[in-house]
C-alpha positions as CSV (number, residue, x, y, z in Angstrom):
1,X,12.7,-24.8,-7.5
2,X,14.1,-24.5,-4.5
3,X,11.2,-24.4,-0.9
4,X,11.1,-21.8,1.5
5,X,10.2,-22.7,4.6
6,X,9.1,-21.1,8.3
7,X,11.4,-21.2,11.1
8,X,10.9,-23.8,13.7
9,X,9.4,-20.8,16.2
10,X,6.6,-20.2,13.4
11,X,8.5,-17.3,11.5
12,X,9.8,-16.1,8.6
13,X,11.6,-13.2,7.9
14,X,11.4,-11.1,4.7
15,X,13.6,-7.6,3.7
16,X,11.6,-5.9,1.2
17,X,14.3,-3.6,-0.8
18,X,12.1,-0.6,-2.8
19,X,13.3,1.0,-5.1
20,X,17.2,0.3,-5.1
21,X,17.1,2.2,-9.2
22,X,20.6,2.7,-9.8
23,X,22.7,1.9,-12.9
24,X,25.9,0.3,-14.1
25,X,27.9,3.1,-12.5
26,X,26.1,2.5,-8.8
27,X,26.5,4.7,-5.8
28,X,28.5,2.4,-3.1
29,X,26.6,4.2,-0.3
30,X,23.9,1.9,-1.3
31,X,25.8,-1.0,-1.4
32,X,27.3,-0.6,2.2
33,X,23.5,-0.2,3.7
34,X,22.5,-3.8,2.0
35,X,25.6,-5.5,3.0
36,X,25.0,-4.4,6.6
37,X,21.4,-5.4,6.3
38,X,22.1,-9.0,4.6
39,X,24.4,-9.1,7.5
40,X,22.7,-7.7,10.5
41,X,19.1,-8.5,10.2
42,X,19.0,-12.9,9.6
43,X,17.3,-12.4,6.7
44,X,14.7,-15.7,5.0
45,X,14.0,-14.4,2.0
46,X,14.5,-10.7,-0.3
47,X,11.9,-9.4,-1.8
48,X,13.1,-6.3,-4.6
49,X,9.8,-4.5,-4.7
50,X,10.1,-2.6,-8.2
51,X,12.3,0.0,-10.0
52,X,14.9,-2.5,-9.3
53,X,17.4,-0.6,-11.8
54,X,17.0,2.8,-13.4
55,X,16.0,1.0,-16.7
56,X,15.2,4.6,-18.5
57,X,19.1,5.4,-18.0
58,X,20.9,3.1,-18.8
59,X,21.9,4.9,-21.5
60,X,23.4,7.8,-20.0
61,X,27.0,8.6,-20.6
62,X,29.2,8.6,-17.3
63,X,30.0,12.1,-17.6
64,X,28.2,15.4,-19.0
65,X,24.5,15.2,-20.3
66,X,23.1,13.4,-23.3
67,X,23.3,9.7,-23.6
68,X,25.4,7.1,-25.5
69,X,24.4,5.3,-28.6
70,X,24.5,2.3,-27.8
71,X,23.1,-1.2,-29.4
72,X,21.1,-3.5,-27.9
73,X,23.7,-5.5,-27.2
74,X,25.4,-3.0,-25.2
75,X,22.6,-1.9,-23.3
76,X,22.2,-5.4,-22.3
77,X,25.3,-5.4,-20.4
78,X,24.8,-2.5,-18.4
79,X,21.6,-4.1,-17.2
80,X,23.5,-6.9,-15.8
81,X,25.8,-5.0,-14.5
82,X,23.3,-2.9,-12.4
83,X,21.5,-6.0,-11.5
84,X,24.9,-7.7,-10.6
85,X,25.6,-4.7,-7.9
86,X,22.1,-5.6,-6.0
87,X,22.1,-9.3,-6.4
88,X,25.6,-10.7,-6.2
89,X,26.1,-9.8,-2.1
90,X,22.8,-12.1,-2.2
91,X,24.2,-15.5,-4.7
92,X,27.4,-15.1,-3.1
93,X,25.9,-15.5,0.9
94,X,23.5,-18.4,-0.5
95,X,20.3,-16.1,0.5
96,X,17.5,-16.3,-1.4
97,X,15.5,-13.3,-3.6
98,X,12.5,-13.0,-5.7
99,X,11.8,-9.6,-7.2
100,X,8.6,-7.6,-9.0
101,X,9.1,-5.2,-11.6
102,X,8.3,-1.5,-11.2
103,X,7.6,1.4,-13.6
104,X,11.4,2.3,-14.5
105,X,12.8,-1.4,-15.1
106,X,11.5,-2.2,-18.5
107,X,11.4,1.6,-19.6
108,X,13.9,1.1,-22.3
109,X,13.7,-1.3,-25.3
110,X,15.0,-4.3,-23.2
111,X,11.8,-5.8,-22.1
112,X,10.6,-7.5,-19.2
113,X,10.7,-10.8,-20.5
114,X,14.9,-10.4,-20.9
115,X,15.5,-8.6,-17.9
116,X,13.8,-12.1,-16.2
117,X,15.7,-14.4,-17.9
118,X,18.9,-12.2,-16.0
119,X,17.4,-12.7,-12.8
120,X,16.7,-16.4,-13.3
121,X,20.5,-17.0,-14.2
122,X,20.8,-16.6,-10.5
123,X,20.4,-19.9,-8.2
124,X,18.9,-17.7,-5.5
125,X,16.7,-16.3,-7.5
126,X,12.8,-17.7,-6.8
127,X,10.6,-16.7,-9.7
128,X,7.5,-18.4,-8.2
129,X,4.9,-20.0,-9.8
130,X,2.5,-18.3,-12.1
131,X,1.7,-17.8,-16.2
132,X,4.2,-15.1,-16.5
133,X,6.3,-12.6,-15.0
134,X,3.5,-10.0,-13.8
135,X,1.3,-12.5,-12.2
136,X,3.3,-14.6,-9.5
137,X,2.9,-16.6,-6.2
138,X,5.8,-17.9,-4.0
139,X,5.0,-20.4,-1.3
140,X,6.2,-20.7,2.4
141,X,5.9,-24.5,3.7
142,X,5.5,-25.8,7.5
143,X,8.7,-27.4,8.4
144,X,6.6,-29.9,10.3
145,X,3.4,-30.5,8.0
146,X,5.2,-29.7,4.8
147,X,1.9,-27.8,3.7
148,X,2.0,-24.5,2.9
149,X,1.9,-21.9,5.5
150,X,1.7,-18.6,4.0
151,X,1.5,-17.5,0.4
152,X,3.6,-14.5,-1.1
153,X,2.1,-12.8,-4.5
154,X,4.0,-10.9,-6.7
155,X,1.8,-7.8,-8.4
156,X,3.1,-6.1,-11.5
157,X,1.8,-2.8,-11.3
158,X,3.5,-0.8,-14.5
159,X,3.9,-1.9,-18.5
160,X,5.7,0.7,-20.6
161,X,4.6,0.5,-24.4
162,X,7.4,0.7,-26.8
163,X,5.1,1.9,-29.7
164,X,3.4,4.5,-27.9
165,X,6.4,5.7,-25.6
166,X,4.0,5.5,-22.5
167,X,3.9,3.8,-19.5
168,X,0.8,2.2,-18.2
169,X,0.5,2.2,-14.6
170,X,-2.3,-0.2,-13.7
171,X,-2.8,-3.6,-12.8
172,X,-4.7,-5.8,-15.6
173,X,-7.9,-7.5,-15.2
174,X,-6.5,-10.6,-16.3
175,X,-4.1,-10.2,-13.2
176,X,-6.8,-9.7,-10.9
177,X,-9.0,-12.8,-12.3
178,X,-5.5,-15.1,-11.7
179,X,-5.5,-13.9,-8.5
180,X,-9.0,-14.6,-7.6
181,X,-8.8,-18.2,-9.2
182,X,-5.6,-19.0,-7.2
183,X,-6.3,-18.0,-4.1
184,X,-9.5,-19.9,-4.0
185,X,-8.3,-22.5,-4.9
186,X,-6.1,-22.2,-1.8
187,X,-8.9,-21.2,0.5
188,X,-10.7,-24.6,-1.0
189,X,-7.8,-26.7,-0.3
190,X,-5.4,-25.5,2.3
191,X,-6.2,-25.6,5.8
192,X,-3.6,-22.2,6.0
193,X,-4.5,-20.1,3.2
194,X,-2.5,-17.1,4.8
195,X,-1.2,-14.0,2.2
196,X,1.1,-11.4,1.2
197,X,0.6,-8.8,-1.7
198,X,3.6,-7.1,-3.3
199,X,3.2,-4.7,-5.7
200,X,5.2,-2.2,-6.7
201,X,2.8,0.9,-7.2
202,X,0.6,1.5,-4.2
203,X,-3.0,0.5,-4.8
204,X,-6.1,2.5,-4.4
205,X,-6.7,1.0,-1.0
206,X,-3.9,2.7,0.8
207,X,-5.8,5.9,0.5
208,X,-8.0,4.6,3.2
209,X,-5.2,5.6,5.9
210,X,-5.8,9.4,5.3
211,X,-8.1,12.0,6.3
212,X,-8.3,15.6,4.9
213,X,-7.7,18.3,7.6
214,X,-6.2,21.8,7.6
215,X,-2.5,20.3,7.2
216,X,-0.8,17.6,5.4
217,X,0.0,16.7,2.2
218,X,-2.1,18.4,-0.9
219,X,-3.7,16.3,-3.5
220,X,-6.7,18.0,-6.0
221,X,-7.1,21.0,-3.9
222,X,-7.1,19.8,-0.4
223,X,-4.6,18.5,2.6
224,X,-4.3,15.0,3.5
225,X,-2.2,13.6,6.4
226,X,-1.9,10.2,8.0
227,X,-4.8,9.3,10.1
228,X,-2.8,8.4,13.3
229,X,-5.7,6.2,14.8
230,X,-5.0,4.1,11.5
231,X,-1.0,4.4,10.5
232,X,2.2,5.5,11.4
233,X,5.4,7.0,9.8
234,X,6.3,9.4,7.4
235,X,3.9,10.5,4.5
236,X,5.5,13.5,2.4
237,X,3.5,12.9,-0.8
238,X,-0.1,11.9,-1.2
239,X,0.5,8.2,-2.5
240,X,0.6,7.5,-6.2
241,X,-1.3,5.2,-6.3
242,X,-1.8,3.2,-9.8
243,X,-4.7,4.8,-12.2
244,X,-6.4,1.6,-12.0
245,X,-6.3,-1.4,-10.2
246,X,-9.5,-3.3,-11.6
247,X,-10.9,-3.9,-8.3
248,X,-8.1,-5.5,-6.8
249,X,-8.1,-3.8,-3.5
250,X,-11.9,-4.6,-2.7
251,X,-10.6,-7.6,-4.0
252,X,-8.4,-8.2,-1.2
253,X,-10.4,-6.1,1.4
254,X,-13.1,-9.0,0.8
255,X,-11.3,-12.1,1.4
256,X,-10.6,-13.9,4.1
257,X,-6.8,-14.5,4.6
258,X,-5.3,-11.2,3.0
259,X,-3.1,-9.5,5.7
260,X,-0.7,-7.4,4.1
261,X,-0.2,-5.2,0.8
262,X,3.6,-4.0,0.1
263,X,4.5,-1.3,-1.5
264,X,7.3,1.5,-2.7
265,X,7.2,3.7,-5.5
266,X,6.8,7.0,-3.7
267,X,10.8,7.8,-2.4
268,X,10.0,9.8,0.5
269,X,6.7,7.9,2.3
270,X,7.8,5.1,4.7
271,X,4.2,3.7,7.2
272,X,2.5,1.2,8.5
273,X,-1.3,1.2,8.5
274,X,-4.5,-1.0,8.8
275,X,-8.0,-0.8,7.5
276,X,-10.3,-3.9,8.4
277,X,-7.8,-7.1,8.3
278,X,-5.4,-5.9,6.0
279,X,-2.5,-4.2,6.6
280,X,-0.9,-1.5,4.3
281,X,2.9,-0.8,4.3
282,X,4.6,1.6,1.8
283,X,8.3,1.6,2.0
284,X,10.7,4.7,0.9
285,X,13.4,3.9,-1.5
286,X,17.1,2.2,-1.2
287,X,18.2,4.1,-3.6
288,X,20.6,6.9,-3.0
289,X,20.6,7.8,-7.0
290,X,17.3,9.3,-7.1
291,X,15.4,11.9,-4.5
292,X,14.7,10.9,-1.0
293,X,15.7,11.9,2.7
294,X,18.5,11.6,4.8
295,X,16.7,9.5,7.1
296,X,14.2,7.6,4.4
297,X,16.8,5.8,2.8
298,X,16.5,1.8,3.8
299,X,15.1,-1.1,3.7
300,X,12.2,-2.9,5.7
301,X,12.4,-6.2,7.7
302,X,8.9,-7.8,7.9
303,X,8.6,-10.9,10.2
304,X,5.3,-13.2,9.8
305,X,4.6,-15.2,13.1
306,X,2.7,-18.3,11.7
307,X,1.1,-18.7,15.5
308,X,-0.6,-14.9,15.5
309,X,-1.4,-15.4,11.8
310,X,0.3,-12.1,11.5
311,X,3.5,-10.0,10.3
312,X,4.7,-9.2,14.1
313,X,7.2,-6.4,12.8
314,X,7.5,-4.3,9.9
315,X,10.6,-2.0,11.3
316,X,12.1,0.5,8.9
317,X,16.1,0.3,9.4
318,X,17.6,3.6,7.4
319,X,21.3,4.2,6.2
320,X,22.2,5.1,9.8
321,X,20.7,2.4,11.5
322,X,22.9,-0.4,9.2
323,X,25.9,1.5,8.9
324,X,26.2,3.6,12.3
325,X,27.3,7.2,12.6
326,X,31.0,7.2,12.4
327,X,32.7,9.9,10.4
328,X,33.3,7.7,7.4
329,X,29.8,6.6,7.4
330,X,28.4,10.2,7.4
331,X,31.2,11.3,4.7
332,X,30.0,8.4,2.6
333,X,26.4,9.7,3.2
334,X,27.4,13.4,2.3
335,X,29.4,12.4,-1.0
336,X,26.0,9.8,-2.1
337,X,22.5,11.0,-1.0
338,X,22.0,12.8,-3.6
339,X,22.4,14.0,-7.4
340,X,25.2,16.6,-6.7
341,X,27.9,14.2,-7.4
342,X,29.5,16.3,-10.3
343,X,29.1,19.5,-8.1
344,X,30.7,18.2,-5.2
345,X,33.0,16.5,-7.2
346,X,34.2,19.7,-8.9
347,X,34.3,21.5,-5.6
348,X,36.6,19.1,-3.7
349,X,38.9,19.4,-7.0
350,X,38.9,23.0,-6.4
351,X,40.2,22.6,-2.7
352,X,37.3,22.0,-0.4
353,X,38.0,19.0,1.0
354,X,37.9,20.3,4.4
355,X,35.3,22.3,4.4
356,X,33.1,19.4,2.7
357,X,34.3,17.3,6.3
358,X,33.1,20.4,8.1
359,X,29.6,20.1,6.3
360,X,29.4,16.5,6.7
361,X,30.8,16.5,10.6
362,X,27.6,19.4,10.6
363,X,25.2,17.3,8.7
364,X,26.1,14.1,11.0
365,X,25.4,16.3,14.2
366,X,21.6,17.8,12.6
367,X,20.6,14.1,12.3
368,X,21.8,12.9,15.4
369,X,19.4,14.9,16.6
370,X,16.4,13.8,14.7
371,X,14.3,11.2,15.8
372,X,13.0,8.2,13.0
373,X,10.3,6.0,13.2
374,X,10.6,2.4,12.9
């Protein structure tokens, strides 16, 4: 397997993509943003942070509702195809990816274990090193020492069980004890024992960034909002966070070398936030299939400086940021952000293609004058 190592300044720089959950029809608005971003920010390393495809659809016919019969084998295919939108701009520039799975990928009769075997026909693909695909580590050598510098595990957070129809969103005990083993082991024998979490379904510990008050978000009867002297960004949902994490976020609150837990899951919340040494980061979604907001559609760049033993920036870049604010880009914004596709198809057959430029000159104006956080 191919190493990853730091820059010769110390750093090393990660996009996290959440949630990118489209299908073998994708929405090209999408596509634009992470060409822009593979191309603007110098990227190290992708990480796909869950719901990588929108594995419960798959089935779904093109056009109308219902869904297509289809067999196994045919299902198969459109999986690669929707895989093939997010990762081919990657194999093709030579940069390398890893991925995690998230509660829509394997929510079909495909499996987990197939859908890796996809991403691991990719040469840029880095699976890591672990006993399967929900328990993961990816290592981050020191050009100079050749030791490792900073250690990347990959959480599975969600299982869907074919027999019962359910999915389990939790993160196994037997994850939590490989964890544990591993990274002593690498406190016992690494003089840099440094560490990133990803996991696709926020974890318990993230709650610790909010405080009830008269305003904010409702969860069980009460309001929650960000607390600012801990995070900032954009919360529009309490976090859903998984039902049970079997004590993996004291877990990581304990240790020693634990900086950061990554997250998606929840569209429309995009902060940054720290409790004791660790910081916690959920990011809103790529996807422009699914709900979200205008301005929460992106990707985040996260930059670990080996010297400060720290991620140094964690700036949010939205659909605006990569692709600029020209009339085309806002048009393409209008005619993808959202699951009106049919409708606004129908109503530009029926003549309104100037007034839809109208609405999307209008649209381009309202955001210009929004601020975004990054």
């Amino acid at each position: 397997m191919k190493k990853l190592f730091l820059r010769a300044d110390g750093t090393f720089r990660i996009l996290q993509v959440a949630d990118a959950q489209d299908m073998h029809f994708v929405r090209k608005a999408m596509l634009t943003m992470l060409n822009a971003a593979y191309e603007k920010l110098d990227i190290d390393l992708v990480v796909f942070t869950g719901d990588n495809i929108l594995g419960n659809h798959l089935c779904d016919r093109r056009f109308g509702q219902g869904v297509s019969h289809l067999s196994i084998q045919e299902e198969t295919l459109r999986m690669k195809k929707a895989l093939g939108y997010i990762l081919s701009p990657l194999q093709k520039r030579g940069v390398p990816f890893t991925m995690i799975f998230g509660n829509h990928d394997d929510f079909n009769r495909l499996g987990k274990d197939l859908q890796f075997s996809v991403w691991k026909s990719y040469s840029c693909f880095l699976p890591g090193e672990g006993s399967n695909p929900e328990c993961r580590e990816l290592a981050i050598y020191d050009p100079d020492t050749k030791e490792r510098a900073l250690t990347l595990w990959l959480i599975d957070t969600a299982r869907y069980d074919r027999m019962s129809d359910t999915c389990y969103e939790t993160v196994t005990p037997d994850t939590v004890r490989w964890l544990q083993k591993r990274n002593d082991e690498l406190l016992k024998n690494s003089a840099n024992a440094e560490s990133l979490v990803f996991a696709h379904i926020p974890l318990p510990g993230i709650t610790r960034l909010f405080a009830e008050g008269a305003t904010g978000v409702p969860f069980c009867g009460k309001k929650y909002q960000l607390d600012r002297k801990k995070a900032d960004g954009f919360c529009r949902t309490y976090p859903s966070i998984v039902a049970d994490d079997s004590g993996l976020s004291d877990m990581l609150q304990k240790s020693k070398n634990m900086r950061a837990v990554i997250s998606g899951h929840d569209h429309t919340n995009c902060f940054v936030g720290k409790t004791d040494q660790i910081q916690w980061i959920q990011t809103s979604c790529a996807s422009f299939r699914c709900y979200g907001e205008p301005l929460l559609r992106g990707v985040r760049l996260l930059v670990w400086d080996k010297n400060r033993s720290s991620l140094v920036d964690t700036t949010f870049y939205s659909y605006y940021d990569l692709c600029g604010r020209s009339l085309a880009s806002r048009l393409s914004y209008f005619w993808n952000a959202d699951d009106y596709e049919k409708k606004k198809a129908a109503f530009l057959a029926a003549g309104g293609i100037a007034a839809a430029g109208i609405a999307a000159a209008g649209t381009g104006m309202w955001l210009g004058k929004r601020t975004h956080h990054k």
